[in-house]
N, C-alpha and C positions, 0 to 999 in steps of 0.2 A: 652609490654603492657604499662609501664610507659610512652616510647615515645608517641605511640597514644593517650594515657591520658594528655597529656603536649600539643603536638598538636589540644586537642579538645578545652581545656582549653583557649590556643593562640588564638584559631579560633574565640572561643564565646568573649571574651574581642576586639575580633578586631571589632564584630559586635556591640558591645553595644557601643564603642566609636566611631563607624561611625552616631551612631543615634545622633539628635539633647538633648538638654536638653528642648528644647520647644516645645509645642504646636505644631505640624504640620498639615494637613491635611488630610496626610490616616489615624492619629490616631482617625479620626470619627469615623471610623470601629471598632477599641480596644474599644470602649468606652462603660460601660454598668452603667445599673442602675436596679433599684427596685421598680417595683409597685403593686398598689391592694393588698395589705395586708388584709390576712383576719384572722382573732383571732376565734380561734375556741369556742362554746358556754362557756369550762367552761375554757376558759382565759388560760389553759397551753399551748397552740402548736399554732403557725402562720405558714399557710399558703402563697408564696407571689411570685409574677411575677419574673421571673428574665430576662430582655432586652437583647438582643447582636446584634451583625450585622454580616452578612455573606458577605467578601469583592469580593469572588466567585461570589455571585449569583444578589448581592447588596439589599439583602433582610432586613429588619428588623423578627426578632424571639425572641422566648421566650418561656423558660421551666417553670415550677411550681415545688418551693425546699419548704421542711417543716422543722422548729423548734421548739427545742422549748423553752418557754417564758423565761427561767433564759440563752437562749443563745445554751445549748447545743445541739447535733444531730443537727447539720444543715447538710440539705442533700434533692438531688433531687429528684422529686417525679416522674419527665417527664424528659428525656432526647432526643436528638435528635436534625438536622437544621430545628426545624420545630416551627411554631403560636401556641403556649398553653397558656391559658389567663380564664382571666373569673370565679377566685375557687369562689364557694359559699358550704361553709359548709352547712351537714343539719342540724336541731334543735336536733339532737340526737347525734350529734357528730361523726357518724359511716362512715358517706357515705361525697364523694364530686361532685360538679357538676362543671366542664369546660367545655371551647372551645376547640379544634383544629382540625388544619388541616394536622394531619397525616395521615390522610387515600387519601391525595390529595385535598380535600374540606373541608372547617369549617363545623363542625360538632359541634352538645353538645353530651358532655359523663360523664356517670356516673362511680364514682370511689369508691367499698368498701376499704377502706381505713387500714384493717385489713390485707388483700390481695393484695393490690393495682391494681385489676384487671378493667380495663377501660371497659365498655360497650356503646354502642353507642345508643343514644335516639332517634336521628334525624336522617332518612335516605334519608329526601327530600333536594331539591336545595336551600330552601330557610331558614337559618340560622336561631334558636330563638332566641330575642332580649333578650328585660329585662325577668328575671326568678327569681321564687319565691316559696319557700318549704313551703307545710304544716304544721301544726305546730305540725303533726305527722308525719310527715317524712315519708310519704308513696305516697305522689302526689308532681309535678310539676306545678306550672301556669306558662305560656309563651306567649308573644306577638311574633307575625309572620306576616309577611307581606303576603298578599294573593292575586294574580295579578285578574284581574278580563279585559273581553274584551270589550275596546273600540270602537263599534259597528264603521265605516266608512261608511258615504253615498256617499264615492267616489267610482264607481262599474266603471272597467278597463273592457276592453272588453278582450276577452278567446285571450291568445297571440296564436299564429300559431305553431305548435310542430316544436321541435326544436329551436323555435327561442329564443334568449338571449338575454331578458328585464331588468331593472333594477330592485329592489323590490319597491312593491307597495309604495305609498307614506305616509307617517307615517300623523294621523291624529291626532289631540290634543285639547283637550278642557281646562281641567286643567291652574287655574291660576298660580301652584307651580308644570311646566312642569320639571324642571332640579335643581339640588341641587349640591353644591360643592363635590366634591370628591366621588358622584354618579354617576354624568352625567345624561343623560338624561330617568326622570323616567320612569318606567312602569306603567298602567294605575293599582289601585287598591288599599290598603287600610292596615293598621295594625291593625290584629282582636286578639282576646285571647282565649288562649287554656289552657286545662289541661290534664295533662297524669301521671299515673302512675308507677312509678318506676319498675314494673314490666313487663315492656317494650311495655306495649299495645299500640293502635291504640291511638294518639292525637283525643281530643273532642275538635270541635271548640265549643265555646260561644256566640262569637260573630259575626252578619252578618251585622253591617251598612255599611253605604257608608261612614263613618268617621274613623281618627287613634284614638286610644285608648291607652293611656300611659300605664307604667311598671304595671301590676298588683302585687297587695300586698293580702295575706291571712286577714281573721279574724280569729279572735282567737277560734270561734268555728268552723271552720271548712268547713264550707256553703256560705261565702259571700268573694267575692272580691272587692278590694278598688281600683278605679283607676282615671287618670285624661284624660279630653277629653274633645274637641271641638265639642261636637255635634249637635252644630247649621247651620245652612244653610248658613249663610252668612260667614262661618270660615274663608274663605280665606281672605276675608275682611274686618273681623278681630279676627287676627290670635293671638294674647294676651289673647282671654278673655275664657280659661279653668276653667272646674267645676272639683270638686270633687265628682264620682260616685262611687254607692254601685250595685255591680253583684250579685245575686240571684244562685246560681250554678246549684242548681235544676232545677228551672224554665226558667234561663233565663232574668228575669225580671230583669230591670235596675232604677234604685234609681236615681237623681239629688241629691245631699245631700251639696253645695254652690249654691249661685246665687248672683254674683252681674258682674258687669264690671271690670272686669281683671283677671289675671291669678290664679289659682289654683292649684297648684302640688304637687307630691315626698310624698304624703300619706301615713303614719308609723300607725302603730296601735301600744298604750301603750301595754305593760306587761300583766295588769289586762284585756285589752281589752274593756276597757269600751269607751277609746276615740282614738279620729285619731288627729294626728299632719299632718301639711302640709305647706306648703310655699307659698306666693303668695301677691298682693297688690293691692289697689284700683287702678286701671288705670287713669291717669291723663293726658296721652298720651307726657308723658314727655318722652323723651330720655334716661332718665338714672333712674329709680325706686328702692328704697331699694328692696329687697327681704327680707320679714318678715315671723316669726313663727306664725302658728294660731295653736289655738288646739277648740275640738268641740267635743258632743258626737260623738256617732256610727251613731246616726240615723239622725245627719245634725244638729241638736240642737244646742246652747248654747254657738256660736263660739266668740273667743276670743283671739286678737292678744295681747301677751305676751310678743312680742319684740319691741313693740312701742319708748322705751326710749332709742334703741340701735341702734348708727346711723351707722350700717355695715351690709351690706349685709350675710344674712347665708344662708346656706349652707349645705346639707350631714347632714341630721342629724339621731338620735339612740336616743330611751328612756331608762330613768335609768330602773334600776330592779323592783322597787316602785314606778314606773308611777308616782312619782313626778318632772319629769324633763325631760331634753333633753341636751346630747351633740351636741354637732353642729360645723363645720369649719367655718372661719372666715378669711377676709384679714382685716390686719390694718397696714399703712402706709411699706407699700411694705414686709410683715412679714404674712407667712401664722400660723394662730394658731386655737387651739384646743381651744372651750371654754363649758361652761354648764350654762344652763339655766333654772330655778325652775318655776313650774307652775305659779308663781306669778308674772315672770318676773325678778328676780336678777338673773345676770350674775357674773358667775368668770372665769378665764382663768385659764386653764389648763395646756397647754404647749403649744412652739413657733418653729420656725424654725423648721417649717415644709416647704415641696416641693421639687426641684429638680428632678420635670417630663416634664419640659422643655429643651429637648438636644439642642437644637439652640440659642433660643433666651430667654432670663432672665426673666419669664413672671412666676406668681404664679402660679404654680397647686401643688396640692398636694392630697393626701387621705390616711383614716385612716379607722381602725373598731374597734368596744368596745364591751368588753364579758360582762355578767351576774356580775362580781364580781367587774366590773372597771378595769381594764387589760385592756389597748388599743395598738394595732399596730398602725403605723402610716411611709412614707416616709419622713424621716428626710432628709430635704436639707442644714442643718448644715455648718458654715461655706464655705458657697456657694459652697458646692461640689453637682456633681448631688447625685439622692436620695438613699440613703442606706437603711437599714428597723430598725426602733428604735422601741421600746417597753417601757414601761413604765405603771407606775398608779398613778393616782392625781399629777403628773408635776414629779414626779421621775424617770425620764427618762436614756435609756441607748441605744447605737448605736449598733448591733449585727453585720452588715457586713461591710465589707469593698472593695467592689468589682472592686472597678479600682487601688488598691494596685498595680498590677501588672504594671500599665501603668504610673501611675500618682508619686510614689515613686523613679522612676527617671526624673520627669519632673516637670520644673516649671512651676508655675503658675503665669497668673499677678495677683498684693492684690487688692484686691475692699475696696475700702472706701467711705462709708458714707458720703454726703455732702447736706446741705439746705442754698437755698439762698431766698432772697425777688422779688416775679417780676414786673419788672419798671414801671408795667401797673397799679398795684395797691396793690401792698406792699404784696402779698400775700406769706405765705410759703411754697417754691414746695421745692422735695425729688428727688433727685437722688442720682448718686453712679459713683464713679472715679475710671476707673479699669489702674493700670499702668502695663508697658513693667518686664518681668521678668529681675531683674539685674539692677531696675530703677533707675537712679541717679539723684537726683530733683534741681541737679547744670547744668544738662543738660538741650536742647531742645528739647521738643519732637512734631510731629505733633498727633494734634488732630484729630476723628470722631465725630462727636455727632450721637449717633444711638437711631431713635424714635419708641415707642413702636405704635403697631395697636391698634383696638378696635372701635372707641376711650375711650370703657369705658370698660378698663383694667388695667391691673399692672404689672409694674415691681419689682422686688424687688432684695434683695441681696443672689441669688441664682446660682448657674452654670449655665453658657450661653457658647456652644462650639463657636459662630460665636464672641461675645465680646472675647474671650482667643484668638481664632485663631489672632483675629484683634491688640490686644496686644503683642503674640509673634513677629507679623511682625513689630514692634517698636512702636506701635502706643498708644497714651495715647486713651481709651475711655471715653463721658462720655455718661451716658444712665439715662433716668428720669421719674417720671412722674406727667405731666403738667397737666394744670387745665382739668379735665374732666374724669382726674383718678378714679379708685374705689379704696374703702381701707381708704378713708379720709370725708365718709360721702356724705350723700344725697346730702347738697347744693353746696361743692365742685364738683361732677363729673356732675351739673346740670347747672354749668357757663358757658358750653359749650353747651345748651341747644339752638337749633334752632340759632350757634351763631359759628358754626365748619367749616371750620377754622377761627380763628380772634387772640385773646388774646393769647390762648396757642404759639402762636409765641413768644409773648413777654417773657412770664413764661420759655422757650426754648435758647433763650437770654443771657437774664440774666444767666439763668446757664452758658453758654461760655464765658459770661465775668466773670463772677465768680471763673473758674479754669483757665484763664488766668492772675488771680490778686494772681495767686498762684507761677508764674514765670517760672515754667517750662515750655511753649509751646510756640512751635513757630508759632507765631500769622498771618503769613505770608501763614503755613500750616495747616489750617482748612478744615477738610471734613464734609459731611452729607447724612447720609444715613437712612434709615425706612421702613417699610413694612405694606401695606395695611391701616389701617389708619394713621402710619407712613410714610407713602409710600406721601399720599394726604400732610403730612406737608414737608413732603423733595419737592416735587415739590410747593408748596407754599412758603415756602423761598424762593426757588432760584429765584421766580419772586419779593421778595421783597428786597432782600440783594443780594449786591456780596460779601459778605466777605469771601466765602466759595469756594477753589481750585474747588471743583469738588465735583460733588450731584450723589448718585443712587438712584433713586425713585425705589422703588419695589412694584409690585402688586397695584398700585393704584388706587385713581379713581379722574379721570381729569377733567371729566363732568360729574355735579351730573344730570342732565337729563337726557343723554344715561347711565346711571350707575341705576338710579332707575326704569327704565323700561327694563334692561338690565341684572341685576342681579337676585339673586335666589329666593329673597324674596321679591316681587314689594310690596305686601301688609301689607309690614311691614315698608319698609324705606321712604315712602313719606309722613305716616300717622303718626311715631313718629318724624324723624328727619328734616322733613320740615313744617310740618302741612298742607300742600298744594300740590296739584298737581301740576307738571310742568309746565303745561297750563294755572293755577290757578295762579302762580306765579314766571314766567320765571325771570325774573330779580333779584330776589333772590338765585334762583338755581347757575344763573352766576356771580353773586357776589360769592360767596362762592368758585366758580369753579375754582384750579389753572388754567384752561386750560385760564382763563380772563386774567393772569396777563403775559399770556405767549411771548408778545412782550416787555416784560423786562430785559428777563432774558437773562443772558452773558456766566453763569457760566457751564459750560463742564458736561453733564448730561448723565446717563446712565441710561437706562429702564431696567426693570428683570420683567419678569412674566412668568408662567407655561402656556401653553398653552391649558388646558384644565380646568381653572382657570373659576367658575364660580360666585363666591362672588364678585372678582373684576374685571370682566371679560377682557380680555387680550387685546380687543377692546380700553379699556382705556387707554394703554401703546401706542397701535400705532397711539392711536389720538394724543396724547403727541409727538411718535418721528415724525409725518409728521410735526405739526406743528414747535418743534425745531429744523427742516431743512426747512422750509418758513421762517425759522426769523434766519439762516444761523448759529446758537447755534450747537458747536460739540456734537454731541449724537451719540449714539449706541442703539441699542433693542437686548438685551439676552433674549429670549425665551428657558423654559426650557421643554421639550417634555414628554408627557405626564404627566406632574404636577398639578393637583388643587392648592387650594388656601394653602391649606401646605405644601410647597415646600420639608418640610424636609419628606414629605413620601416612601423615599428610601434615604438611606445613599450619594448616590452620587449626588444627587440632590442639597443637604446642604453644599456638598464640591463643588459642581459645583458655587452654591450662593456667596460661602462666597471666591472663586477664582477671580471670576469674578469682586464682590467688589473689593478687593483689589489691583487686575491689573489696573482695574482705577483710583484708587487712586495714583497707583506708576507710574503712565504714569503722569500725573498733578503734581506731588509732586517735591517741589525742594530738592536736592540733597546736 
């Protein structure tokens, strides 16, 4: 027995020391996180997503574990390889409502949480979206999608029995025919229902020919708060939502805003007397704060609260005392918690939050807040992905640790913080220097610059599996974010405003000469890489500069003319980000368009995009690589199969991306 014992012992040690200490690539798979925390009414027990990867099936999954709030009893609620998502406690604290697809299809189901026996709400095909409890906890409101038939006046003649035609030919009127990561829509509408917990027949509500955003309860019981484009012209323009009151008896439907721009995300205070919501004059700018209004019930009295707050919010909750609002926030690449009193003074609450981005370094995060001030929240903490932290009024504590297993024998590269001036006009942009585990800053190292999409997005100092992969493999990165950023204020991400790409080149710059004034890199071995609106600045360098071995443009868009008639949202990109139609102002379009600059470029380019990629449609990659083989530029096109516009929607896709990068880069790199 002792032998066999000794030999197991041998056997495991011989495996741990055959493993790397860094980063690899099948550890995408080991890699988990934590999301949608949900705090239950009276602040003791959290609810919260728990992520893994299935390297079998190459699935993404997720169980729902519960705790509780001082830490202890943590423990699953849902087990299995199966999609469990979605907890929304109800206002009584007894019962819970998820998704999953263990019975084969997403389903909602109810959970008495005493018993933990699931029941299933939904038995049709078609998934409820946003959902919202009672405020007696004995009904559901849910938005559903409901197909409805697109009548064709193309009439086929009776084919001859037997014979094998193709299907008829698909007819389309709809100017918002196909969406990213849907494909190609169904003809029909998002209506709202409500149903019962005791398991009755769903009541639809609603029959327009328009979608209707997440319904919210009133506090007495009879009226639903939602946001909606119910105008005819919607598609064309697609920004400018109201805030509506449902009548649940009757039917009857309320307007309760009206102006030009958006309206959303409808909270009812505590007391119930008023609705908070989100939204802004339209100015048809590019990049628009998102502000808090609040306003009676009855559309009355509205008043934005967050006028002297130049950041975008976010998610937000009323206090207990309907004097205030929580709300998330990004400020200067740091997602935080903050609160905001009817009067308008802000304080922050807590920070380093996020780490629900597994690939790339980009803000997201979420949280939820009980009755007493108890808030969960995904802490991204020291750039690890997200754990679940708990806390009240900024007294914050981390409860899990769930890549212990994976990540406590492995290095990581350090991220550091770095601000420079850019050349163009003195301005302060933010990035972050991730080094090689083991770095020694007496060496050389080659550099990436990796740019984020958007372009009105963020990065921050959060875990990114593609920036670590890219550092294990020697590589200094640096990742930024350049004028047009969010998190730094309206007039910052507005520089970029009818002006994309231009300046932010410079603001990009300057950052690589900035950590080459740092000595460790070898200036010789410069990379550049980005995705989707990163993607559009990697191929705009490489027509302005050679300084860079070798470029991978990912998901791009090369010509903003076939890109805004081409993509998923025509009615939205020509009318904020050009102000003009193509027709209206072709030479503008092509100025802007790297595909203009593309008889300059020298530098060794590689194309990535998903093939079923409908934001930046894949069409843009291959007008790119025909052209940089007419101008005899080494290029490649890596098409990734079956992929929309987030590549990372199956584990091996993100290992597929972040391979692919980096073989081109080691084929250019000197040795």
């Amino acid at each position: 027995m002792k032998k066999l014992t000794f030999l197991f012992l041998l056997t495991s040690q011989l495996l741990v020391a055959q493993q790397s200490d860094k980063l690899e690539l099948l550890d995408i798979f080991n890699l988990e996180y934590i999301s949608d925390p949900q705090i239950s009414p009276d602040g003791k027990q959290v609810v919260y997503v728990r992520n893994f990867k299935d390297v079998m099936t190459d699935k993404n999954l997720s169980n729902l574990w519960i705790v509780n709030f001082d830490g202890t009893q943590n423990r699953p609620l849902t087990t299995g390889n199966t999609l469990d998502n979605y907890p929304r406690w109800s206002p009584d604290g007894k019962k819970l409502l998820f998704k999953s697809n263990r019975d084969g299809e997403m389903r909602l189901y109810l959970m008495w949480l005493d018993s933990k026996q699931p029941l299933v709400l939904s038995n049709s095909n078609d998934l409820p979206g946003a959902i919202s409890w009672s405020p007696d906890s004995k009904f559901i409101a849910f938005s559903k999608f409901v197909t409805k038939e697109n009548a064709s006046p193309i009439k086929m003649p009776k084919k001859p029995e037997g014979a094998k035609w193709n299907e008829a030919p698909k007819y389309i009127t709809d100017m918002n025919y196909r969406a990213d990561g849907a494909g190609y829509l169904k003809s029909g509408n998002t209506q709202l229902f409500i149903v019962s917990i005791d398991g009755h027949t769903p009541r639809q509500l609603t029959f327009t020919g328009f979608d209707h955003g997440a319904p919210i309860w009133g506090k007495d019981g009879k009226n639903l708060y939602f946001s909606a484009n119910l105008k005819e012209d919607h598609e064309l323009d697609p920004m400018n939502s109201e805030i509506h009151k449902l009548n649940i008896t009757d039917g009857k439907i309320t307007m309760l805003t009206e102006r030009q721009g958006p309206d959303s995300d409808p909270i009812i205070s505590t007391d119930g007397k008023k609705i908070a919501y989100l939204g802004f004059d339209d100015r048809l700018q590019g990049y628009q704060l998102s502000q808090l209004y609040i306003m009676n019930t009855d559309g009355s009295g509205s008043k934005n609260i967050s006028e002297e707050f130049d950041r975008d919010i976010s998610d937000i909750s009323w206090d207990k005392n309907s004097n205030g609002l929580y709300f998330q926030y990004n400020d200067k690449g740091n997602t935080k918690l903050g609160y905001i009193s009817t009067s308008g003074k802000v304080k922050g609450i807590t920070k380093d939050m996020g780490g629900l981005s597994l690939g790339r370094p980009y803000n997201a995060a979420s949280y939820s807040i009980a009755e007493n001030g108890n808030y969960a929240f995904t802490s991204g903490k020291n750039a690890m992905l997200s754990d679940l932290g708990v806390g009240n009024n900024g007294n914050d504590r981390v409860l899990t640790d769930v890549n212990s297993d994976l990540l406590s024998f492995k290095k990581l590269g350090k991220v550091e913080e770095i601000w420079w001036k850019s050349s163009v006009d003195k301005r302060d942009i933010q990035g972050w220097i991730v080094t090689p585990p083991d770095f020694d800053p007496n060496k050389k190292y080659p550099m990436i610059l990796e740019i984020h999409g958007g372009p009105f997005a963020s990065y921050g100092n959060v875990f990114s599996a593609e920036i670590q992969l890219m550092a294990a493999a020697g590589y200094v990165v640096l990742y930024t974010n350049p004028r047009g950023s969010t998190g730094y204020g309206e007039e910052f991400g507005n520089l970029i405003h009818h002006d994309y790409p231009n300046n932010d080149y410079h603001d990009l710059m300057s950052g690589v000469d900035a950590v080459l004034e740092k000595g460790y890199i070898d200036k010789e071995n410069l990379f550049v890489t980005g995705g989707s609106g990163g993607g559009v600045l990697t191929a705009w360098i490489v027509g302005k500069t050679e300084r860079f071995k070798a470029a991978v443009v990912a998901k791009p868009v090369i010509n903003w003319t076939s890109f805004v008639l081409y993509a998923d949202n025509p009615g939205f990109f020509a009318k904020y980000w050009f102000g003009k139609k193509p027709w209206e102002d072709p030479e503008s379009y092509f100025k802007r368009s790297p595909l203009n600059y593309v008889a300059n470029i020298t530098t060794p380019t590689m194309l990535l995009t998903g093939e079923e990629d409908y934001r930046t449609p894949i069409a843009e990659s291959e007008q790119f690589y025909s052209a940089l083989k007419l101008e005899g530029v080494e290029t490649a096109m890596v098409r990734i199969p079956g992929s929309g516009h987030g590549i990372a929607n199956r584990p091996s896709n993100l290992v597929a991306k972040v391979a692919a990068i980096l073989s081109w880069f080691e084929k250019y790199k000197d040795n």
